[in-house]
N, C-alpha and C positions, 0 to 999 in steps of 0.2 A: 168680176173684179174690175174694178176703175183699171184703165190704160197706162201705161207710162208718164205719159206727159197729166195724167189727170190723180195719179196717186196720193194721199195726203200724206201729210209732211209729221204729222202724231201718229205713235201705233202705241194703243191698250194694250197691257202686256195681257195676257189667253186670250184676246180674240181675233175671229176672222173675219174676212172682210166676204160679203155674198151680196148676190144680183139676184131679181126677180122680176123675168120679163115680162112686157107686155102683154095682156090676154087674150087672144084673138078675135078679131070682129071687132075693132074698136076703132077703126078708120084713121090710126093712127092719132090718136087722142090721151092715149095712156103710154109713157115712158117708161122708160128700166128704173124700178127703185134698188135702193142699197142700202145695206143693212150690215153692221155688226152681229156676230155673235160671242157666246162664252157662259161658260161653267155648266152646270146640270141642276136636274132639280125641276121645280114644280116652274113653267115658263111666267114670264116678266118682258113687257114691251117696254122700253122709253121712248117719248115722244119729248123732240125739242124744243126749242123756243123760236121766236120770230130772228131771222137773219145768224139762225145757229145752223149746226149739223150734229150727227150723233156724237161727234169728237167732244160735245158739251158736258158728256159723263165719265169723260175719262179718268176723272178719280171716283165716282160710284162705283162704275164696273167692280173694279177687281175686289169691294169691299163689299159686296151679293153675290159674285158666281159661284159660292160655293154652295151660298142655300137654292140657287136659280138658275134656269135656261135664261141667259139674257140675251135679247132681240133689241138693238139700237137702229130707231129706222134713220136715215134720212127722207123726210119729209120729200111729196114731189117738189122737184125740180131744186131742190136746196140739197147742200151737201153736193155730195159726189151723184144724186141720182138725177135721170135724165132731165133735161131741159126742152120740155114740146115747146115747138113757139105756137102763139094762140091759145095755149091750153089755160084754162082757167085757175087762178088762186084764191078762190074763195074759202069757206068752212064747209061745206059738202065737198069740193074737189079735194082738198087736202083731205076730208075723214076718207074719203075712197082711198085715197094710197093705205092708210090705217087698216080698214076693212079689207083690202087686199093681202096685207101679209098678213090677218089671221087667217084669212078663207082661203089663197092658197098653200098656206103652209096648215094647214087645218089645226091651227093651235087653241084648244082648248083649255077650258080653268087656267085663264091669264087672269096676271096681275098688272093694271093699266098702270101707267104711273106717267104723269106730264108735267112738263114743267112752262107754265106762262102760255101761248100758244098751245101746246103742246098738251098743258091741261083741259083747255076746253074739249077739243080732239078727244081726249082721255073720255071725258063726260056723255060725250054726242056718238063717241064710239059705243060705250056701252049702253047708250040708249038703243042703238042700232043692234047691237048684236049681245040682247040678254044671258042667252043660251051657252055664248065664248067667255064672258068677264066672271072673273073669281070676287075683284074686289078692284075699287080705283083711288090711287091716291094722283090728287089734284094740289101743284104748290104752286099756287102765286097763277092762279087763272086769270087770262088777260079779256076780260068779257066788260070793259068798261070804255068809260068815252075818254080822250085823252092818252092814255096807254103809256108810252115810250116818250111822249113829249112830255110826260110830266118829269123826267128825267134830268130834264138841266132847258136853261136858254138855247145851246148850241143842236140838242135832241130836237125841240121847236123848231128851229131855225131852217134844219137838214131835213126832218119830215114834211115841214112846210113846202119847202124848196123840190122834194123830191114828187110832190103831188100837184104841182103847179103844173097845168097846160102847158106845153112849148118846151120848155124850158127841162121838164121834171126828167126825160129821159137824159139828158145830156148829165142833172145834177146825179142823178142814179148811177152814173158810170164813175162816177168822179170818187174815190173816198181815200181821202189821206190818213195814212196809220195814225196820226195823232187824234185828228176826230174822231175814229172807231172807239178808240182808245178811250177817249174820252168820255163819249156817247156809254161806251159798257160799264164803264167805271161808277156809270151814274144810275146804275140800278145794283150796286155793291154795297153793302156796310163797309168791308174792310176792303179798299181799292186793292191790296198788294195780292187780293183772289183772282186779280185778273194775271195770269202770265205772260208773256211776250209769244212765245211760239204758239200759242191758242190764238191771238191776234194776227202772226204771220200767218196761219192757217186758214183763218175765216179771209180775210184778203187775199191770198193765193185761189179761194175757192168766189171771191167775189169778182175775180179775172175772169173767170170762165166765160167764153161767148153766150150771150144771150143772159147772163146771172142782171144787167140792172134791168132789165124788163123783167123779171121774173121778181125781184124782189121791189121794185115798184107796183106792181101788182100787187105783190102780199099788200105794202100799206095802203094801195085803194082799197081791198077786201076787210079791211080788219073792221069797220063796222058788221061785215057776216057772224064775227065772234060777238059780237054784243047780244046779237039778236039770236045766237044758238042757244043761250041762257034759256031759252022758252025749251029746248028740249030735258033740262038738267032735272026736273019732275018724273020724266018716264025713266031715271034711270032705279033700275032693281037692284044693283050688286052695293056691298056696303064700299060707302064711300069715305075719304079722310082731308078734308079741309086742310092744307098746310100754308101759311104766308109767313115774309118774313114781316119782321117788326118794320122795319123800313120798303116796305116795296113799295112800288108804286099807286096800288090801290089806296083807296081811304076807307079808315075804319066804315061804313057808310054803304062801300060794295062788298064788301065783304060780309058783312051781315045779311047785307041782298040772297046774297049765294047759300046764306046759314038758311037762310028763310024759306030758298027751293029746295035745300037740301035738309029739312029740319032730322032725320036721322044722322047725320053727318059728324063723326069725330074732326077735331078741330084743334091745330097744333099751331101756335105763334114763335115764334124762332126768334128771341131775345137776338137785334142788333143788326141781323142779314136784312138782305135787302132782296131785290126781284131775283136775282141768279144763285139759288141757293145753294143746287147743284156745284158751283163752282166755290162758293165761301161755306157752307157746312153739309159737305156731302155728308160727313159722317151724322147729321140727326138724320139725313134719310136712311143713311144705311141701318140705321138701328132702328127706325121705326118699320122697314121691310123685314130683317133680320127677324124681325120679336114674331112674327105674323106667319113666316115662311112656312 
């Protein structure tokens, strides 16, 4: 469980908050992850988005746990789980935290589910571990050039600024609730999906010592996600394409993705945009629901 001073400030109504520590022999190179759980049923992992935590589903959740074990990771060092300093943010490092809570929680016939980041993860995971994935649904895979800056002038502005030599660690510490605000707003259709205590939240969890080295890291790393697209071929489990009508990709990589994945069901979300999770959980919940 997160400490007192590190608790978050949202609780999912069923679920609980767990820890899964580091595995020995690793020189101090792997952190405590954390993880939600809730409901029963056949297991269901979410994986987040870049500069989220598992609090990103908090209106999914309760809208699956009845047909599903659900497992909300936070991602390493994002969210509430540990922060290594030095430890790497690439797409192998974060698929290891992945790969870690199925293999030590020995969770079999899961359903992957990702959302943006989170998605790719979902892909390279089950490329990794055929044997554990039921089926993966992927919405709004962030495996493109541009990403998050294609989002507004201000998203440009901040990612530029934060990957700048000299300068980038000072810009990474810095984030005023109006540019977060803004910055997420701009991967929404319907801005009013962004809440205010989901914002106090992600900023309370961007205080944390050592969080803008860690999330400057992620945007050096995030050409890793472009280039994991070369594993989305070896993935075996049935897969489901989901974007919104407005996300950030271009019709262009999106067809890319059809093209690795030519078995792949494929869902366009009339109006959403990159966080869909947040503006129509409910077509994910019903497109899990129907399958469960």
């Amino acid at each position: 469980m997160p400490n007192h001073e590190s608790r978050p400030t949202i609780h999912i109504p069923g679920t609980t908050s767990h820890t899964l520590a580091p595995r020995a022999g690793r020189d101090g190179r792997e952190g405590t992850l954390r993880y939600l759980k809730a409901g029963s049923g056949a297991p269901l992992v979410l994986l987040h988005t870049v500069r989220t935590q598992a609090e990103h589903f908090r209106l999914l959740i309760p809208s699956i746990a009845e047909q599903y074990t659900v497992y909300a990771l936070d991602l390493p060092g994002m969210g509430y789980s540990e922060i290594v300093p030095g430890a790497s943010y690439d797409e192998p490092a974060m698929r290891a935290g992945v790969v870690r809570l199925l293999t030590e929680l020995d969770i079999h016939d899961v359903t992957l589910v990702g959302e943006s980041m989170g998605a790719v993860l979902a892909l390279t995971t089950a490329a990794d571990l055929p044997e554990r994935v039921r089926r993966v649904v992927a919405v709004n895979t962030y495996d493109f050039r541009g990403g998050i800056a294609r989002s507004s002038l201000l998203a440009r502005v901040v990612v530029s600024g934060v990957l700048t030599p000299g300068v980038g660690p000072v810009i990474a510490g810095v984030e005023p609730k109006p540019a977060l605000r803004k910055i997420l707003q701009g991967g929404l259709g319907d801005k009013s999906a962004l809440r205010e205590d989901y914002v106090d939240e992600l900023l309370k969890v961007g205080g944390r010592t050592g969080y803008p080295a860690v999330a400057r890291a992620v945007y050096q790393n995030l050409p890793s996600l472009i280039a994991a697209r070369s594993r989305y071929p070896e993935v075996k489990a049935p897969v489901h394409l989901v974007y919104g009508e407005k996300d950030w990709s271009r019709p262009s990589d999106r067809e890319a993705d059809r093209r690795l994945l030519p078995a792949a069901d494929f869902t366009q979300v009339p109006k959403a945009g990159h966080f869909i999770a947040l503006e129509r959980p409910d077509v994910l919940a019903d497109l899990l629901n129907a399958v469960a």
